[in-house]
C-alpha positions as CSV (number, residue, x, y, z in Angstrom):
1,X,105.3,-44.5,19.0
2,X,109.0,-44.0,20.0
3,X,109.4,-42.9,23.2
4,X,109.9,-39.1,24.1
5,X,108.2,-38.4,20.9
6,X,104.8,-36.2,21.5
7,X,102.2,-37.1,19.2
8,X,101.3,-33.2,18.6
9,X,103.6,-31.3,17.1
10,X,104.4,-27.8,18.7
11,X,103.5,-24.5,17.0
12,X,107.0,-22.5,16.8
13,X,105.4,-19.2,15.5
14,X,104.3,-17.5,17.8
15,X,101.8,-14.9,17.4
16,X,101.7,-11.2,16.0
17,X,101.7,-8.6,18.2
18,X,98.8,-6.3,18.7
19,X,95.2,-7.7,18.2
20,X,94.0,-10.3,17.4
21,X,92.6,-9.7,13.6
22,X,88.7,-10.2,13.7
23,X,88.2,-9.4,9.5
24,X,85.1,-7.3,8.4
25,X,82.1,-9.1,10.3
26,X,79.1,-10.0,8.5
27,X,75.8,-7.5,9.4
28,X,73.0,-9.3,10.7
29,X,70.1,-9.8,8.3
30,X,67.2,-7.5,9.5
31,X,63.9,-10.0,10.4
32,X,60.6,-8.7,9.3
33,X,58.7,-7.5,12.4
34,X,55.4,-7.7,10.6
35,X,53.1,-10.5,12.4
36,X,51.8,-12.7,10.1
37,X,48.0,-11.5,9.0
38,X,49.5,-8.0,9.7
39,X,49.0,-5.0,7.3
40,X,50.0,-6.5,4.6
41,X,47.7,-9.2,4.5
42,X,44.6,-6.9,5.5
43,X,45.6,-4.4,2.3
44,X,45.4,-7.5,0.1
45,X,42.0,-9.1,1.3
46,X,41.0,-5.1,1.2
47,X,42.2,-4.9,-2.4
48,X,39.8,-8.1,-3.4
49,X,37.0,-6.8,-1.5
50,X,36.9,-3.4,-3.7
51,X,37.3,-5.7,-6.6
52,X,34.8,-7.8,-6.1
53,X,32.2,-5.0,-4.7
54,X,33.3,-3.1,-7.8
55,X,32.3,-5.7,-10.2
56,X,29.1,-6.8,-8.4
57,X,28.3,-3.2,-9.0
58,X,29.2,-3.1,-12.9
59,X,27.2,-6.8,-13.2
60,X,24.3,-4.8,-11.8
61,X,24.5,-2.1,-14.0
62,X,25.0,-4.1,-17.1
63,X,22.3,-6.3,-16.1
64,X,20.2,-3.5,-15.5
65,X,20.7,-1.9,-18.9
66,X,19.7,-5.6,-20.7
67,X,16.5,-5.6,-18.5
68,X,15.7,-2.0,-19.7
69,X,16.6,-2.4,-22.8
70,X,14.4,-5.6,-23.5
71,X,11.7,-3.5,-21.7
72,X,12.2,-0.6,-23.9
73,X,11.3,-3.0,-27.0
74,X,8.2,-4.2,-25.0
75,X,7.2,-0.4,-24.4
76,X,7.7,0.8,-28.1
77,X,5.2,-1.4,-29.3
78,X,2.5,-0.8,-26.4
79,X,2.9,2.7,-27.1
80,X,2.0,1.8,-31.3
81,X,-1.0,-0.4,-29.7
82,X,-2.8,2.9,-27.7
83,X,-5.1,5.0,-30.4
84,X,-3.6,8.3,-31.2
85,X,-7.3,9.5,-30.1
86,X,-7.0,8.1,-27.3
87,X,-3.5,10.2,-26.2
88,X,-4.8,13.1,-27.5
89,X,-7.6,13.0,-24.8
90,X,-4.7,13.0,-22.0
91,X,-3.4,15.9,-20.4
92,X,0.4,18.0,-21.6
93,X,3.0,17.5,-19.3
94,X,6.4,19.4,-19.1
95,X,7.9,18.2,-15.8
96,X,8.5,14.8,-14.8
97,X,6.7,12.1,-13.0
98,X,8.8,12.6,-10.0
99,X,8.6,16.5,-9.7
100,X,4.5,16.2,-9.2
101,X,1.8,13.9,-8.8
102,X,0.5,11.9,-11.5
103,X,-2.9,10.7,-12.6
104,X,-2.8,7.2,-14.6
105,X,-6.6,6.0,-15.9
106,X,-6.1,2.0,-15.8
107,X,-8.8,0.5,-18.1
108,X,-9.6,-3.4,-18.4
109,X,-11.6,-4.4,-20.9
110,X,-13.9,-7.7,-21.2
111,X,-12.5,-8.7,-24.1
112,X,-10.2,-11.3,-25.2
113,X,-9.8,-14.5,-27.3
114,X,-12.1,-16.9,-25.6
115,X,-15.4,-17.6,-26.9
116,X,-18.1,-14.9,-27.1
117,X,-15.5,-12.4,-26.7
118,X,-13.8,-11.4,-29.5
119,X,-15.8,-8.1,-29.8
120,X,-16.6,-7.1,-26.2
121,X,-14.5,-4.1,-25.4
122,X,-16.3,-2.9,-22.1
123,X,-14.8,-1.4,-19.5
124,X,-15.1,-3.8,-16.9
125,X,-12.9,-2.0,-14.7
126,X,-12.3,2.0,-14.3
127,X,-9.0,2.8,-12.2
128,X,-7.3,5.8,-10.8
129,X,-4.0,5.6,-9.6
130,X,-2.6,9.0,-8.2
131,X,1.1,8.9,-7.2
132,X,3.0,11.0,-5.3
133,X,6.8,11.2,-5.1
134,X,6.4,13.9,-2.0
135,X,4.3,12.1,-0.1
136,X,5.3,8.7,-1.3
137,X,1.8,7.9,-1.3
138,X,-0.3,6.3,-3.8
139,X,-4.3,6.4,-3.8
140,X,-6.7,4.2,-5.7
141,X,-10.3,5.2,-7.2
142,X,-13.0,3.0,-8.3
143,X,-15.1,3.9,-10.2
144,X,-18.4,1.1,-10.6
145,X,-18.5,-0.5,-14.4
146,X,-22.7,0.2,-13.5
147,X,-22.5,3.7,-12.8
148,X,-25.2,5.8,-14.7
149,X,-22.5,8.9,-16.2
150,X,-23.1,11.2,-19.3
151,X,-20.8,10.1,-21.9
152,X,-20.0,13.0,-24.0
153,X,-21.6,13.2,-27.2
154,X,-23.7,10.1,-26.3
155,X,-26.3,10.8,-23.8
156,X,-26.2,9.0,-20.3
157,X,-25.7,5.5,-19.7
158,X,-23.7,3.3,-17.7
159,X,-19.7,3.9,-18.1
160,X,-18.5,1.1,-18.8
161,X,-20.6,1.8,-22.2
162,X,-18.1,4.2,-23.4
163,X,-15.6,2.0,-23.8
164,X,-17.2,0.1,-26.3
165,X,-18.7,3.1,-27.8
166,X,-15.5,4.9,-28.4
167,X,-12.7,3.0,-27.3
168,X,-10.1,4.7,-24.8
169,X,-10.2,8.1,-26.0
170,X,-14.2,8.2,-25.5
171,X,-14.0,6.8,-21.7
172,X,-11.1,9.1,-21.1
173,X,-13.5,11.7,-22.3
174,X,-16.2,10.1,-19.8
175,X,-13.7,9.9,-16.7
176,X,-12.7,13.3,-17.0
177,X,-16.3,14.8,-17.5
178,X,-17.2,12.9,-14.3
179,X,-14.6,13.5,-12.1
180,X,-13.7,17.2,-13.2
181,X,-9.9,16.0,-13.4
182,X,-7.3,15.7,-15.8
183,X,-6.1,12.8,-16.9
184,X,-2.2,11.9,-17.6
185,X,-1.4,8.7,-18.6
186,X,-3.7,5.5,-19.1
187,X,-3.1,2.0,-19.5
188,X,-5.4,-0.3,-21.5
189,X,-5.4,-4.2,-20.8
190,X,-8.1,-6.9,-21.9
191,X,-8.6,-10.4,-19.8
192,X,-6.2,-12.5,-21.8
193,X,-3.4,-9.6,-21.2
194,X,-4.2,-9.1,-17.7
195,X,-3.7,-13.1,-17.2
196,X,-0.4,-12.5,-19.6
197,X,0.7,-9.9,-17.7
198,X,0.5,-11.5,-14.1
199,X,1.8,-14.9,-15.4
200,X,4.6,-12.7,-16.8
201,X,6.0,-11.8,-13.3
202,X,5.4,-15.4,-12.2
203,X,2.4,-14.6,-10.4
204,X,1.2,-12.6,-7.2
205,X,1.2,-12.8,-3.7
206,X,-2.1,-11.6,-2.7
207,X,-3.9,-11.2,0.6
208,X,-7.4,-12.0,0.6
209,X,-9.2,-10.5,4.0
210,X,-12.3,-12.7,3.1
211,X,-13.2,-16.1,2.5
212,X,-15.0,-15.9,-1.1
213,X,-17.4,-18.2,-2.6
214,X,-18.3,-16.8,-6.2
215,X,-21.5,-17.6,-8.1
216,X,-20.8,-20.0,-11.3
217,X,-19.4,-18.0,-14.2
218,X,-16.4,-19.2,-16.2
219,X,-16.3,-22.6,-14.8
220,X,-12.9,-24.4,-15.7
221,X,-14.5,-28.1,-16.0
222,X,-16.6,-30.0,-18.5
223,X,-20.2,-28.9,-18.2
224,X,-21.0,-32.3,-16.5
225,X,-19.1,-31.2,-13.6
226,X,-20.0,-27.9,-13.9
227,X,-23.4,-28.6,-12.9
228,X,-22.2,-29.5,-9.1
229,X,-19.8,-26.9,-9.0
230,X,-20.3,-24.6,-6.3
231,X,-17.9,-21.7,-7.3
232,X,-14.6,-20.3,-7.3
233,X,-13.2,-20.3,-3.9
234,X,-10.7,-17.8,-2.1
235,X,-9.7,-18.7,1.5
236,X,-9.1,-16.0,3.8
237,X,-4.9,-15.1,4.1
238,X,-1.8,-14.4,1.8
239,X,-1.6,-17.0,-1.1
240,X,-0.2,-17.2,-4.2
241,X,-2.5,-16.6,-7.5
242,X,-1.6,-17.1,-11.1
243,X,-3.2,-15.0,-13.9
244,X,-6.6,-16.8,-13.9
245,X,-7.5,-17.2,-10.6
246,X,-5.6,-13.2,-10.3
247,X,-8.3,-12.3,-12.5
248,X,-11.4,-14.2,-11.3
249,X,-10.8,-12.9,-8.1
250,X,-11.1,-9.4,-9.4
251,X,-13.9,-10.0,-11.4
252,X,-16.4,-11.3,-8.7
253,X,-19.5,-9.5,-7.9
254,X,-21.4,-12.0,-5.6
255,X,-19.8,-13.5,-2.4
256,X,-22.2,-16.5,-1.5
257,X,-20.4,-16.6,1.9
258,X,-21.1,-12.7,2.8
259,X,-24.1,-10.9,1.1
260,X,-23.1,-7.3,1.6
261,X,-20.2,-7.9,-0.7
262,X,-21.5,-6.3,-4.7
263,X,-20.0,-4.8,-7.8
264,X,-18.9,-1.7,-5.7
265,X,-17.2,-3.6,-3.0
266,X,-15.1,-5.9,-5.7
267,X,-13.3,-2.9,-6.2
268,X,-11.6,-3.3,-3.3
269,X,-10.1,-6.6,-4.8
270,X,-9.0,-4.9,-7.7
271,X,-7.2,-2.7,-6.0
272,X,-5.7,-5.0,-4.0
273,X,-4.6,-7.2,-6.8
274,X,-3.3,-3.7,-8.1
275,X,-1.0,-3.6,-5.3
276,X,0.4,-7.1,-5.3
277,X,1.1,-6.6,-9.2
278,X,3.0,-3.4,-8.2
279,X,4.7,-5.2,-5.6
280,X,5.8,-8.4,-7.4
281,X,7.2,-5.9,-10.5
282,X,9.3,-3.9,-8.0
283,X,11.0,-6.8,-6.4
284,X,14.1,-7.9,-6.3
285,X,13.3,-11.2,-8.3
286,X,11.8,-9.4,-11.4
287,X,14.6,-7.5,-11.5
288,X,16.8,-10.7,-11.9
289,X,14.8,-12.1,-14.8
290,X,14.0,-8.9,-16.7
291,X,16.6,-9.2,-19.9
292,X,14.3,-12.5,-20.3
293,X,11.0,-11.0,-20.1
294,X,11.0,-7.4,-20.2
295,X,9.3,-7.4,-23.3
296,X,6.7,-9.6,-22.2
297,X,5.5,-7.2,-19.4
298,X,4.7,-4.7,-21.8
299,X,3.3,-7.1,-24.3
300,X,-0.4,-7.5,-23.0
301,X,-0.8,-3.3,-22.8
302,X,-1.3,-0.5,-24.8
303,X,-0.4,3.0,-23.0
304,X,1.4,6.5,-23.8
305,X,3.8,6.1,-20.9
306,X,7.2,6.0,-22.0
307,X,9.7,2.8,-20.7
308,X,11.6,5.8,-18.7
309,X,8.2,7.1,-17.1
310,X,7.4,3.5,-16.3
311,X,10.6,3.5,-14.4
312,X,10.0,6.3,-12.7
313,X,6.7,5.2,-11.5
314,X,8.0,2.1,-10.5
315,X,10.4,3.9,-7.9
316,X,7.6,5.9,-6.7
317,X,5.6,2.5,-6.3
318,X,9.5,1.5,-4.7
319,X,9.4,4.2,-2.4
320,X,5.6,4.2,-1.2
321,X,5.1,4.5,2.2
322,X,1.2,2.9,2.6
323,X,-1.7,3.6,-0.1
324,X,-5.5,5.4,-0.1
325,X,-8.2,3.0,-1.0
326,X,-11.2,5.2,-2.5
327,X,-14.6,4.3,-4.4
328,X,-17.4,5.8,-5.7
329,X,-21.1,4.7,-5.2
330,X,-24.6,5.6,-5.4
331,X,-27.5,4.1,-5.3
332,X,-28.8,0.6,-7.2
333,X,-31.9,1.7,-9.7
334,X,-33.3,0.3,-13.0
335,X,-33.8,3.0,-15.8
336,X,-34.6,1.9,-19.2
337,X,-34.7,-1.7,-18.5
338,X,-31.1,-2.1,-17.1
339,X,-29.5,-1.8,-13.5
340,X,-27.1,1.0,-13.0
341,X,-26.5,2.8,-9.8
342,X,-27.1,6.5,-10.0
343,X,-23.8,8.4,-8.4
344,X,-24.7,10.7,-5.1
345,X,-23.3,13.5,-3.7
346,X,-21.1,11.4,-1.2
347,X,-18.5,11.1,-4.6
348,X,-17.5,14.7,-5.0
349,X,-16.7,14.2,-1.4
350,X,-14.5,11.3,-2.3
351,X,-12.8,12.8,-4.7
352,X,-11.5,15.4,-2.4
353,X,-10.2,12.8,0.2
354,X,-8.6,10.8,-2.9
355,X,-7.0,14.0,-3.9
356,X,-5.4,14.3,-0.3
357,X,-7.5,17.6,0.1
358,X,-9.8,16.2,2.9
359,X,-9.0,13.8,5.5
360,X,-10.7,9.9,4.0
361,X,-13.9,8.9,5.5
362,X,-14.7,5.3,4.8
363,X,-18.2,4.1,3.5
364,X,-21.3,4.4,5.8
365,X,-21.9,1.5,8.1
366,X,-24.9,-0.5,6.5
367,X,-24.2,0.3,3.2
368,X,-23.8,-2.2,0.0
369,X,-22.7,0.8,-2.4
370,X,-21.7,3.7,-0.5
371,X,-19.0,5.7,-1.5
372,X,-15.7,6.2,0.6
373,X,-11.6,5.8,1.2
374,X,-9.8,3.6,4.0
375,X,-6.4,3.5,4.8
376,X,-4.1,0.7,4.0
């Protein structure tokens, strides 16, 4: 570089007078003050929630129209199966099952498709359900296959006679002469359809307040085993019992491990079998699997009830707050070369308590085939 030369060279210009020009300055670009997993966020996981609650809620319904529906079908056809005698022997209703208690007759008949069977149709067990939607209550009745009734038209003779007599309209007939009540609905089921019915739901949870030791009747095995078999066995506690055993249970008369139980106290485990049906067809899990086998619960029955009135008793049975266990009794006797038990005065008394009209008494202490209600 030559020297006295400056190796910048100088600005001559100058500058303008007045201000310096600053030009049109850009505006800041607002931030979003809106922490993250603010509002926004909460109004979108909101938004999915009502979705998915909404569709959960249409499933259900859909799923509960194919369950009723497939019941329905079942229904139809048990209504076809029930004797138009037999409906004409039931009481005329305007008002529904839930506006006022109702009165459903449960018959089971002895017959069914195994051996020896084919023509039984005895009533070998009389049932009373009354249900209440106000009270939310529902009571049992017993009433002994042995006890000595007059059948109408037929002279006296054990009950469960009138069955096989007359079929369902005849002991309909019978149950309403003895009792003095009307009768609204009835449900007819033989052994094999009682088995059906509870192998249906996938069984019952029952809870047996007894260890039982049956005599021999019905035994499952060969007959050379069935000479060393002791019986059918129930431990005491809850346990889980498919149709057969569900039924040999309520069938048992004689308890070798406690003699005061008899034909009046098994009853009891009828009813109590009653309730755990009732409970396993109001649960949750039924309802999952009825478009697959709501036919088949109606399959093993004949009845006049209607798939809505079922419905509605089921929500009563829902709803229950506890239940009235009631039997009648009498005393054992043989008349014309058979054992019956000749009813007592003690059963009009029962009635009453079963018809929530006096306050339940239960059997006499001492008794084999007294006649009274407990609490459950």
């Amino acid at each position: 570089m030559a020297e006295g030369q400056k190796p910048y060279r100088l600005y001559r210009g100058g500058r303008k007078k007045g201000k310096v020009p600053l030009g049109q300055a850009k505006r800041p670009t607002t931030q979003s003050t809106t922490a993250p997993g603010g509002p926004k966020r909460r109004r979108r996981w909101g938004r999915w929630i009502a979705l998915g609650v909404g569709g959960a809620l249409l499933l259900a319904i859909l799923w509960g129209f194919l369950g009723y529906r497939a019941f329905s079908n079942g229904v139809d056809e048990a209504n076809e199966r029930l004797p138009r005698r037999a409906q004409a022997q039931l009481a005329k209703r305007d008002r529904s099952v839930l506006s006022e208690p109702t009165t459903l007759l449960v018959i089971g008949t002895d017959g069914g498709r195994a051996p020896g069977r084919e023509d039984a149709n005895r009533s070998d067990s009389l049932l009373l359900v009354r249900l209440d939607p106000e009270t939310h209550r529902i009571s049992y009745l017993s009433i002994p296959r042995d006890l000595r009734v007059e059948i109408p038209g037929y002279g006296t003779s054990k009950i469960n006679a009138a069955n096989q007599i007359g079929g369902p309209a005849l002991t309909i007939a019978t149950v309403k002469a003895l009792t003095g009540l009307p009768v609204d609905h009835v449900v007819v089921v033989d052994f094999d359809g009682f088995k059906e019915l509870i192998d249906a739901i996938g069984g019952i949870e029952v809870d047996v307040p007894k260890a039982v030791l049956s005599n021999r009747f019905d035994c499952p095995y060969k007959p050379s085993r069935c000479d060393d078999w002791e019986g059918w066995r129930f431990e005491k506690g809850r346990q889980r019992m498919d149709g057969r055993r569900a039924l040999v249970y309520s069938r048992i008369r004689t308890n070798q491990l406690d003699p005061s139980d008899s034909d009046i106290t098994r009853g009891v485990r009828q009813q109590i079998v009653a309730d755990a049906v009732g409970d396993e067809i109001a649960s949750f899990g039924t309802f999952l699997r009825l478009p697959f086998m709501g036919e088949e619960l109606a399959a093993p029955l004949a009845t006049d009830l209607s798939a809505w009135e079922l419905a509605q008793l089921g929500w009563i049975r829902f709803r229950s707050s506890g239940s009235l266990r009631c039997r009648l009794g009498g005393e054992p006797s043989s008349l014309d070369g058979e054992s019956v038990i000749v009813g007592s005065e003690d059963n009009v008394a029962v009635i009453s308590m079963w018809l929530g009209q006096s306050a339940p008494l239960p059997p006499p202490n001492g008794t084999l085939y007294g006649a009274g209600c407990n609490r459950r």
